[in-house]
mmCIF file of the C-alpha atoms, coordinates in Angstrom:
data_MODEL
# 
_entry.id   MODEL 
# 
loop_
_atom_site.group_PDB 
_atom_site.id 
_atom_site.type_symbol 
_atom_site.label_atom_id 
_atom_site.label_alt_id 
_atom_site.label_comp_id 
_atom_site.label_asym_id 
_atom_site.label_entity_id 
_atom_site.label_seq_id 
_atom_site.pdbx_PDB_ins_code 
_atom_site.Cartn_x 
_atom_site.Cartn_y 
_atom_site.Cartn_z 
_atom_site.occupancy 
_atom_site.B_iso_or_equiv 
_atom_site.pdbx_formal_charge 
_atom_site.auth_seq_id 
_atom_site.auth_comp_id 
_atom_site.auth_asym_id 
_atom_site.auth_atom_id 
_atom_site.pdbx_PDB_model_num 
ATOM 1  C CA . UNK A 1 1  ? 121.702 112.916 125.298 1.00 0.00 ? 1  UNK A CA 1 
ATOM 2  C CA . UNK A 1 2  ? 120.241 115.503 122.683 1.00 0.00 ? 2  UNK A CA 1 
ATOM 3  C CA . UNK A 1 3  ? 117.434 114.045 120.522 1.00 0.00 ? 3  UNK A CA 1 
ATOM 4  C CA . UNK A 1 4  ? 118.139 114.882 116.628 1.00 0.00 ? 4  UNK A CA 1 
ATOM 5  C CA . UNK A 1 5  ? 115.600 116.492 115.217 1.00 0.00 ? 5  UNK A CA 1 
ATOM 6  C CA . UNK A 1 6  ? 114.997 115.386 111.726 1.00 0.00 ? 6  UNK A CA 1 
ATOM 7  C CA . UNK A 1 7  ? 112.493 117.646 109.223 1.00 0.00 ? 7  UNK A CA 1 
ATOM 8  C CA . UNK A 1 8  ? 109.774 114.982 108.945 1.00 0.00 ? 8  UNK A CA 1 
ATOM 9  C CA . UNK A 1 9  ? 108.749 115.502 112.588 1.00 0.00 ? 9  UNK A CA 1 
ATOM 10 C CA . UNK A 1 10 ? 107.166 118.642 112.577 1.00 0.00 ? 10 UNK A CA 1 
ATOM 11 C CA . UNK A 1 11 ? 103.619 117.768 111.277 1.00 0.00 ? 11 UNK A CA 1 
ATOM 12 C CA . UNK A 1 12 ? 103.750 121.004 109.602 1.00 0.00 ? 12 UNK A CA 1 
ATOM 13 C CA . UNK A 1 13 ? 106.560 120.409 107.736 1.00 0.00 ? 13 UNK A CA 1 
ATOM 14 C CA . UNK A 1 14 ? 104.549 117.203 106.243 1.00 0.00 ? 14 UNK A CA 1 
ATOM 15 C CA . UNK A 1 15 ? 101.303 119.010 105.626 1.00 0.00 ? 15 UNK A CA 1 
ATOM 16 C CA . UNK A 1 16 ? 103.629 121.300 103.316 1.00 0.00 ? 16 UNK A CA 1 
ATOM 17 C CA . UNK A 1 17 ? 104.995 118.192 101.442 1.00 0.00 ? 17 UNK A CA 1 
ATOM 18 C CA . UNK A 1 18 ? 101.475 117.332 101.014 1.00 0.00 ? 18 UNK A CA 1 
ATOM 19 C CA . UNK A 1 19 ? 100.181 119.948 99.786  1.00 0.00 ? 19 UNK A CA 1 
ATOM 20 C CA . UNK A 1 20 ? 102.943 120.641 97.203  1.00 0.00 ? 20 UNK A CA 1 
ATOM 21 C CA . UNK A 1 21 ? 102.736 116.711 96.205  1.00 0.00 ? 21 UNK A CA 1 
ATOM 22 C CA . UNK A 1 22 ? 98.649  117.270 95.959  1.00 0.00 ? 22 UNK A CA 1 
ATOM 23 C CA . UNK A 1 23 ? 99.928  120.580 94.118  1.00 0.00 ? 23 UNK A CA 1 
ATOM 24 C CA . UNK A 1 24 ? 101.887 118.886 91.562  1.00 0.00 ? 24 UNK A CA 1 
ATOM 25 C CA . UNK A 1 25 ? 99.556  116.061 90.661  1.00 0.00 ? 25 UNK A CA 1 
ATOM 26 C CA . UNK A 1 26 ? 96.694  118.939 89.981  1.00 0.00 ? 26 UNK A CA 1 
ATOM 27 C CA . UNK A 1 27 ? 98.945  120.579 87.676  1.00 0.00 ? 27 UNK A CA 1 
ATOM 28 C CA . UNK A 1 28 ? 99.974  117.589 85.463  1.00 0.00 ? 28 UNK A CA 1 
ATOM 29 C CA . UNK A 1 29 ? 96.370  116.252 85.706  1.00 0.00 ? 29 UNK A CA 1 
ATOM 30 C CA . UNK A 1 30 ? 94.940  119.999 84.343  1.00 0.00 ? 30 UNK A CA 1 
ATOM 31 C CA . UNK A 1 31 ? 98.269  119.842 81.751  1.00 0.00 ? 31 UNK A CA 1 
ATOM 32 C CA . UNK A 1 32 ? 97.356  116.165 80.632  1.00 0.00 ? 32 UNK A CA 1 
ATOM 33 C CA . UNK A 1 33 ? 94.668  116.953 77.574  1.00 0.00 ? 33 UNK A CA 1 
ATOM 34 C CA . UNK A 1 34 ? 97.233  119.693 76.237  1.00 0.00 ? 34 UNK A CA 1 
ATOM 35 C CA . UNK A 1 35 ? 100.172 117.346 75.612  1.00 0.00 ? 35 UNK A CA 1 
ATOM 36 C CA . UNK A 1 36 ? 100.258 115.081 72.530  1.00 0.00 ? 36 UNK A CA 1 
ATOM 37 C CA . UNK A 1 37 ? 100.525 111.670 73.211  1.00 0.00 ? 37 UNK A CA 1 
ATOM 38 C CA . UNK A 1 38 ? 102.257 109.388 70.449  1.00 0.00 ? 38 UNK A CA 1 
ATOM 39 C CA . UNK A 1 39 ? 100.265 106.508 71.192  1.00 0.00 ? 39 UNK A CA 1 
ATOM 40 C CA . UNK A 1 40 ? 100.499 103.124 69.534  1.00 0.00 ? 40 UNK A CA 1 
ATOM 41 C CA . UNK A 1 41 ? 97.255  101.615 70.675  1.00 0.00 ? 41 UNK A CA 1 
ATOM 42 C CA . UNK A 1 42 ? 93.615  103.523 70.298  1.00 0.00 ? 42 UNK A CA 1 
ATOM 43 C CA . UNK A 1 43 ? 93.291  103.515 73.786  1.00 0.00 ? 43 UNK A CA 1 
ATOM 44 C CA . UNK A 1 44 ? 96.086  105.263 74.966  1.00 0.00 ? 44 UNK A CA 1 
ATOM 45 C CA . UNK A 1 45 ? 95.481  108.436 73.572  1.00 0.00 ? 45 UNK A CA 1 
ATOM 46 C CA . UNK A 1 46 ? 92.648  108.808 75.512  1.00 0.00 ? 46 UNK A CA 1 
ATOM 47 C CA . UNK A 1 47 ? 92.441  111.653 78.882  1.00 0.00 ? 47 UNK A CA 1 
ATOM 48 C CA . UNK A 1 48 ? 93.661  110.144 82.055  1.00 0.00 ? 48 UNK A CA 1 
ATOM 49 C CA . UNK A 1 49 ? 94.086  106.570 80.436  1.00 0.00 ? 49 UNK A CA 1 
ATOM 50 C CA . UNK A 1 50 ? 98.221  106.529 81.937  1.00 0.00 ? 50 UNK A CA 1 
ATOM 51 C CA . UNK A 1 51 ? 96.552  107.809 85.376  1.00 0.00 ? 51 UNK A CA 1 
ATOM 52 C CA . UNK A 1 52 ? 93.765  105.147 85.635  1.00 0.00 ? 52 UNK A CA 1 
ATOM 53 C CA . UNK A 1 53 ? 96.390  102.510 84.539  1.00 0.00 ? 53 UNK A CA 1 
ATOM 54 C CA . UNK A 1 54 ? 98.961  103.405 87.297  1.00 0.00 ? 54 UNK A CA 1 
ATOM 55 C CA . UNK A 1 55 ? 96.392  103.435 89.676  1.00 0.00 ? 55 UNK A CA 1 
ATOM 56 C CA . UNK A 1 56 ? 94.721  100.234 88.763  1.00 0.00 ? 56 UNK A CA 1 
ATOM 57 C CA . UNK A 1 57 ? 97.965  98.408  88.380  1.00 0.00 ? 57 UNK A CA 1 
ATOM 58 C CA . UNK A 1 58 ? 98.744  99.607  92.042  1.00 0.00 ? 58 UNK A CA 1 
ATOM 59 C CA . UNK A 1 59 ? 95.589  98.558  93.700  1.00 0.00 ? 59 UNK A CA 1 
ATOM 60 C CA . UNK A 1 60 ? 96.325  94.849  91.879  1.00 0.00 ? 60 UNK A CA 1 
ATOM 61 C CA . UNK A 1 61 ? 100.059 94.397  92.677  1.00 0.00 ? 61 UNK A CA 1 
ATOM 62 C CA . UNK A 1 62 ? 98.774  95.567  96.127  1.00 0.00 ? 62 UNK A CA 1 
ATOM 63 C CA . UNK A 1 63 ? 96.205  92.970  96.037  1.00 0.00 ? 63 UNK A CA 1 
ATOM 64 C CA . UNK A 1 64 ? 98.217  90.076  94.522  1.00 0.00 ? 64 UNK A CA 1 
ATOM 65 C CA . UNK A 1 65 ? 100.639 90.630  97.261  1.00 0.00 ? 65 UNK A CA 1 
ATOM 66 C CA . UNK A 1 66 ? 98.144  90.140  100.154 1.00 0.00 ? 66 UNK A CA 1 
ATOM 67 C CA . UNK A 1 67 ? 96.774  87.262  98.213  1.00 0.00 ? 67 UNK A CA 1 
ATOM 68 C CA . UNK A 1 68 ? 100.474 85.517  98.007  1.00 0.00 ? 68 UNK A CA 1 
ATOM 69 C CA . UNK A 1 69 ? 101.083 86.365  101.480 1.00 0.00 ? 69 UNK A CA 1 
ATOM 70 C CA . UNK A 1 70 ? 99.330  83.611  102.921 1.00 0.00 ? 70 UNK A CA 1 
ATOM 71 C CA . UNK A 1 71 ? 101.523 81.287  100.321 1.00 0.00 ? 71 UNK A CA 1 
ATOM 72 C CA . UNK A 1 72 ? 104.967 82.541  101.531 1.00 0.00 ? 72 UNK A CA 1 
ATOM 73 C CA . UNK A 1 73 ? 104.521 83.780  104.702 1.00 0.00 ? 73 UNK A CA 1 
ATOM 74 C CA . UNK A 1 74 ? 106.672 81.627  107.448 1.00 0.00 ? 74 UNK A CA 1 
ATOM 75 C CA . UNK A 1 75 ? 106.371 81.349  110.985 1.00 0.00 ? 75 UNK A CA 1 
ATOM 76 C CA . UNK A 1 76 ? 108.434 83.554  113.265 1.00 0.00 ? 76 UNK A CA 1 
ATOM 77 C CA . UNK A 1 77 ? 111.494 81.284  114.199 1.00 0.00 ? 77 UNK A CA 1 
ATOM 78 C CA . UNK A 1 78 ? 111.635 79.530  110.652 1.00 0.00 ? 78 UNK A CA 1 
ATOM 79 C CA . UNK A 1 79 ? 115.644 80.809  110.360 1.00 0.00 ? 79 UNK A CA 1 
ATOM 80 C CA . UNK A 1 80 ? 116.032 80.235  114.345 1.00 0.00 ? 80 UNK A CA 1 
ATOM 81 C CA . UNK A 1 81 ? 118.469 77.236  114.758 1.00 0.00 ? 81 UNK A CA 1 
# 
Protein backbone atom coordinates (compact mmCIF):
# COMPACT_ATOMS: atom_id res chain seq x y z
CA UNK A 1 0.00 0.00 0.00
CA UNK A 2 1.53 3.54 -0.89
CA UNK A 3 1.78 5.88 2.13
CA UNK A 4 0.25 9.50 1.16
CA UNK A 5 2.43 11.96 1.68
CA UNK A 6 0.82 15.02 3.02
CA UNK A 7 2.93 18.65 3.06
CA UNK A 8 3.14 18.90 6.86
CA UNK A 9 5.60 15.98 7.02
CA UNK A 10 8.57 17.31 5.71
CA UNK A 11 10.02 19.24 8.75
CA UNK A 12 11.20 21.66 6.29
CA UNK A 13 8.14 22.43 4.95
CA UNK A 14 7.05 23.45 8.73
CA UNK A 15 10.16 25.42 9.53
CA UNK A 16 8.98 27.55 6.36
CA UNK A 17 5.44 28.02 7.85
CA UNK A 18 7.22 29.14 10.83
CA UNK A 19 9.20 31.36 9.76
CA UNK A 20 6.67 33.17 7.51
CA UNK A 21 4.07 33.03 10.63
CA UNK A 22 7.17 34.54 12.91
CA UNK A 23 7.52 36.82 9.65
CA UNK A 24 4.14 38.14 9.71
CA UNK A 25 3.73 38.82 13.40
CA UNK A 26 7.18 41.04 13.15
CA UNK A 27 5.67 43.00 10.51
CA UNK A 28 2.30 43.91 12.15
CA UNK A 29 4.12 44.30 15.52
CA UNK A 30 6.82 47.01 13.70
CA UNK A 31 3.37 48.42 11.71
CA UNK A 32 1.38 48.66 15.11
CA UNK A 33 2.52 52.44 16.39
CA UNK A 34 1.84 53.73 12.69
CA UNK A 35 -1.86 52.83 12.53
CA UNK A 36 -4.49 55.00 14.28
CA UNK A 37 -6.44 53.33 16.64
CA UNK A 38 -10.10 54.75 17.31
CA UNK A 39 -10.13 53.80 20.76
CA UNK A 40 -12.97 54.30 23.20
CA UNK A 41 -11.15 53.72 26.44
CA UNK A 42 -7.62 55.61 27.42
CA UNK A 43 -6.02 52.49 27.52
CA UNK A 44 -6.47 51.13 24.32
CA UNK A 45 -4.70 53.48 22.39
CA UNK A 46 -1.73 52.58 23.91
CA UNK A 47 1.43 50.35 21.80
CA UNK A 48 0.93 46.67 22.02
CA UNK A 49 -2.14 47.03 24.48
CA UNK A 50 -4.46 44.50 21.73
CA UNK A 51 -1.18 42.16 21.76
CA UNK A 52 -0.71 41.94 25.58
CA UNK A 53 -4.55 41.48 25.87
CA UNK A 54 -4.73 38.49 23.41
CA UNK A 55 -1.98 37.02 25.00
CA UNK A 56 -3.08 37.41 28.54
CA UNK A 57 -6.59 36.35 27.78
CA UNK A 58 -4.98 33.11 26.25
CA UNK A 59 -2.74 32.16 29.06
CA UNK A 60 -6.19 32.58 31.42
CA UNK A 61 -8.75 30.69 29.27
CA UNK A 62 -5.80 28.21 29.13
CA UNK A 63 -5.59 28.26 32.77
CA UNK A 64 -9.32 28.28 33.67
CA UNK A 65 -9.60 25.26 31.57
CA UNK A 66 -7.01 23.15 33.48
CA UNK A 67 -8.53 24.49 36.61
CA UNK A 68 -12.24 23.17 35.49
CA UNK A 69 -10.79 20.05 34.34
CA UNK A 70 -10.64 18.43 37.51
CA UNK A 71 -14.59 19.56 37.90
CA UNK A 72 -15.77 17.85 34.64
CA UNK A 73 -13.47 15.41 33.90
CA UNK A 74 -15.18 11.69 34.01
CA UNK A 75 -13.74 8.44 34.30
CA UNK A 76 -12.97 6.40 31.20
CA UNK A 77 -16.10 4.06 30.86
CA UNK A 78 -18.64 6.78 32.20
CA UNK A 79 -20.79 6.30 28.61
CA UNK A 80 -19.84 2.37 28.65
CA UNK A 81 -23.17 0.47 29.28
Amino acid sequence: MKKEIKIFDNPKNVKRLLRGFYLSLAVLLAADPFVHKHAEFPWAGKHQFFAAYGFVSCVLVITIAKILRFFVKRREDYYDD
